[in-house]
C-alpha positions in Angstrom: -7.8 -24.9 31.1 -7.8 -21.4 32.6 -8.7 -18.3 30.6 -5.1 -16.6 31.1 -3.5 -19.8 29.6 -6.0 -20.2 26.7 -5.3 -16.7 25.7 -1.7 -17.4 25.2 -1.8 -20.8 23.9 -4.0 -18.7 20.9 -1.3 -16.0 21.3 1.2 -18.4 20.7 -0.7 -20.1 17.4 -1.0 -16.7 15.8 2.6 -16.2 16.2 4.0 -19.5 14.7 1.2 -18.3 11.8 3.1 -14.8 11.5 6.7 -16.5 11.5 5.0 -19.0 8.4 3.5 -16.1 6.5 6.5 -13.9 6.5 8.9 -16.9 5.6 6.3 -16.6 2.6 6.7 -13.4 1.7 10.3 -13.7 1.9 10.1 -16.9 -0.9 7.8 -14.9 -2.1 10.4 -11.8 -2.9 12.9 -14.9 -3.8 10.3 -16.5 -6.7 10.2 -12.7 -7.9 14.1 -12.2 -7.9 14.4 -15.6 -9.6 11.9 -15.1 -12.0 13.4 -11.3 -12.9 17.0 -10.9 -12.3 18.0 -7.6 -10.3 20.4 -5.7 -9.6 22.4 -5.5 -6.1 20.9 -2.2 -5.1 17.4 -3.2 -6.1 17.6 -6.0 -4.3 18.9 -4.2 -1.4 16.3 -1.8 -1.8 13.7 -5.0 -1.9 14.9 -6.5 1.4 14.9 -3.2 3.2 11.6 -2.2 2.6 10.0 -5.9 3.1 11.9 -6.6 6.4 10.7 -3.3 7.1 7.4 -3.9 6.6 7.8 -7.1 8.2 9.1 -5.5 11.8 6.4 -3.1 11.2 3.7 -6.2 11.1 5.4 -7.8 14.2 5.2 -4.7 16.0 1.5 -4.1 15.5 1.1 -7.8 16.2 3.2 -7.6 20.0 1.5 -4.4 20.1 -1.8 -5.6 19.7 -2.1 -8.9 22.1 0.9 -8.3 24.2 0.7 -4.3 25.1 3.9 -4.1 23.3 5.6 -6.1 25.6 8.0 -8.7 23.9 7.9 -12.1 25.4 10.0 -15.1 24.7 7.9 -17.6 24.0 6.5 -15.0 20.9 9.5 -14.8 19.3 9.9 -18.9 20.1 6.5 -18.9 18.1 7.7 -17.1 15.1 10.6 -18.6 15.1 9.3 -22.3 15.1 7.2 -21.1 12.7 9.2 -20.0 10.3 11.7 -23.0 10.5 8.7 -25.8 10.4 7.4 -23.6 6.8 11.2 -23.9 5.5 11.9 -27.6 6.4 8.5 -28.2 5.2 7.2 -26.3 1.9 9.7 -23.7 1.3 11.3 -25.1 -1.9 8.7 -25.9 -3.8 6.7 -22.7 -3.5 9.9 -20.7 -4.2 10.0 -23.3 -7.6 6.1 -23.0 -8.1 6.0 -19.3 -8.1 9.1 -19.2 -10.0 7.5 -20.7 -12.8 4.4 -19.4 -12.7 5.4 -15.2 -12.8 8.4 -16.6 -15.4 5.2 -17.7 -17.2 3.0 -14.7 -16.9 6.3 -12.6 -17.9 6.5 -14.4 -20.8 3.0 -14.2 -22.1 3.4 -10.7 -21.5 6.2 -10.3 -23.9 4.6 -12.7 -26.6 1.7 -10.0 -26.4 3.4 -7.2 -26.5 5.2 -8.5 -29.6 2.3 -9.0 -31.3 0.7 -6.0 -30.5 3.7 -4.5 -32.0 3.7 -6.3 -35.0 -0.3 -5.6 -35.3 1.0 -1.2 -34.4 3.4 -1.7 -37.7 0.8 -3.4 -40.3 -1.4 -0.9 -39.6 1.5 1.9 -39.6 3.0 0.8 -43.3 -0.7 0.4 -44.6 -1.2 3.9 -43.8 2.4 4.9 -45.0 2.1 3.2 -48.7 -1.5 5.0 -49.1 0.1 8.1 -49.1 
């Protein structure tokens, strides 16, 4: 194979990769919303800055082995990407991560409780001394 045609068959695989990493984050930013419920404008104010970020990404990307030039067959790339992560794994790293941050929240909470219990022994000891 020629040089030319190597260096876009590569340019193509790191494309389909970019499409599969920001269907990711976007589960990703699901698992969190599932895990702690938000509000309409916080979750508005979620998508806008990670699509931002995400057309930010894809610019340096085109940017970077394209000369800023937008091709098809990139946006074929990310786009096959993205659909073969979401028919594939999608659902249960949305259900995995879910669980796990709904997991982490909660033994959070359980020690903050019991720090707080530990704050008010050592409160009322001092109070009945005096």
């Amino acid at each position: 194979m020629g040089s030319e045609i190597t260096f876009e068959l590569s340019v193509f695989l790191v494309f389909v990769l970019h499409g599969i990493l920001v269907m990711v984050g976007s589960d990703l930013l699901r698992a969190w919303r599932l895990a702690v419920r938000h509000g309409a404008v916080w979750t508005g104010v979620e998508d806008v800055l990670f699509w931002f970020a995400a057309g930010v990404w894809t610019f340096v990307l085109i940017f970077v082995y394209q000369d800023g030039t937008l091709r098809l067959y990139l946006a074929a790339a990310m786009g096959s990407g993205g659909w073969l992560y979401k028919r594939s794994i999608s659902r249960w790293v949305v259900r995995g991560t879910a669980g796990l941050l709904r997991g982490i929240i909660g033994i959070g909470i359980k020690c903050s409780k019991k720090k707080n219990k530990i704050r008010q022994k050592i409160v009322a000891k001092f109070v009945k001394k005096e």
